[in-house]
C-alpha positions as CSV (number, residue, x, y, z in Angstrom):
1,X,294.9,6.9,92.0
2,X,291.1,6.0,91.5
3,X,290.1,5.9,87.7
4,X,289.5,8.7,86.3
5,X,286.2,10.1,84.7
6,X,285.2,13.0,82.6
7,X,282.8,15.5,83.7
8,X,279.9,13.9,81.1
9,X,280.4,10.7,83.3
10,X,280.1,12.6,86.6
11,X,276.9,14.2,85.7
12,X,275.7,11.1,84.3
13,X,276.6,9.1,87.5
14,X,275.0,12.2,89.9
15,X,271.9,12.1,87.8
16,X,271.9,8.6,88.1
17,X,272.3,8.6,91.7
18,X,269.6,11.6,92.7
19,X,267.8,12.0,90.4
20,X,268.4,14.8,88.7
21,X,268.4,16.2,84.9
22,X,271.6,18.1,85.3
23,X,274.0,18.9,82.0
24,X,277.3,19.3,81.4
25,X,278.7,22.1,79.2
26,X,282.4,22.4,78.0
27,X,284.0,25.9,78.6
28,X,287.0,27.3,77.3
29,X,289.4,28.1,80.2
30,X,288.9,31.8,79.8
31,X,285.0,31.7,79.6
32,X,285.2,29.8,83.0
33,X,287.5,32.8,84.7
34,X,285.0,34.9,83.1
35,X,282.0,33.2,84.1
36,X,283.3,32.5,87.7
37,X,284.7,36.3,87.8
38,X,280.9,37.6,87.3
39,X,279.6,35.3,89.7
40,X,282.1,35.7,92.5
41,X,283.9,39.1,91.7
42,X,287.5,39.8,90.4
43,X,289.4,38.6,93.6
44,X,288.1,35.1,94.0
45,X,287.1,34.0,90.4
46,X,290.6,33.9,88.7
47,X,291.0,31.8,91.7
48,X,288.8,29.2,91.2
49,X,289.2,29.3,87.2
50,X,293.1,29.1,88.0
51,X,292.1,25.6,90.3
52,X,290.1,24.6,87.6
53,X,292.6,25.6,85.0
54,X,295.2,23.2,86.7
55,X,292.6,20.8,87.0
56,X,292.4,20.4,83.5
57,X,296.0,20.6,82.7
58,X,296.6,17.6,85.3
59,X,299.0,19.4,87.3
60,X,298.1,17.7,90.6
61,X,298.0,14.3,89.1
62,X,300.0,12.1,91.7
63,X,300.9,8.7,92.6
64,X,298.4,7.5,95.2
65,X,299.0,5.6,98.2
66,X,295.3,5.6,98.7
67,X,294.9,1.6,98.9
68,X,297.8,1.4,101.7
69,X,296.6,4.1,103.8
70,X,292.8,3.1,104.0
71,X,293.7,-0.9,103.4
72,X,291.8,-1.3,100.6
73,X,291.7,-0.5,97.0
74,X,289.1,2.4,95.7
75,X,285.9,1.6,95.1
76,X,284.6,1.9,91.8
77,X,282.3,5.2,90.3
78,X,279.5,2.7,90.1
79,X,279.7,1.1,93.4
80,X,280.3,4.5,94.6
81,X,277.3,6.8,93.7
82,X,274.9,3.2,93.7
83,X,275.7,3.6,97.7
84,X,274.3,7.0,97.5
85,X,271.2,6.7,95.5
86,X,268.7,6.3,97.7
């Protein structure tokens, strides 16, 4: 598995990278459900909160075999979003 980064970092890299102003702002789990429920309606948002939800709790956290599949190690954030700023 790469290294993981918090959402602050992501925004911080994507701003970096596109230059953007965007902002991250912590939500409970239940005010993301809601919030996603009002945007996207009461099938799909617990859906996406419930992704989200796991998300957070690390439930799909797995070993990797990244770095034998592709031959090479992950790259890091850095090197990553410097290749995309442009």
């Amino acid at each position: 598995m790469g290294t993981p980064i918090s959402q602050t970092e992501l925004t911080d890299y994507l701003n970096g990278a596109f230059g953007t102003s965007l902002t991250y702002r912590e939500m409970s789990p239940e005010e993301y459900v809601a919030d996603r429920t009002a945007e996207l309606g009461d099938f799909i948002g617990p859906i996406i909160g419930g992704i989200y939800e796991g998300i957070r709790r690390g439930i799909y956290d797995a070993p990797s075999d990244f770095a034998a599949a592709a031959g090479r190690p992950h790259q890091s954030w850095a090197d990553y979003f410097g290749s995309l700023a442009g």
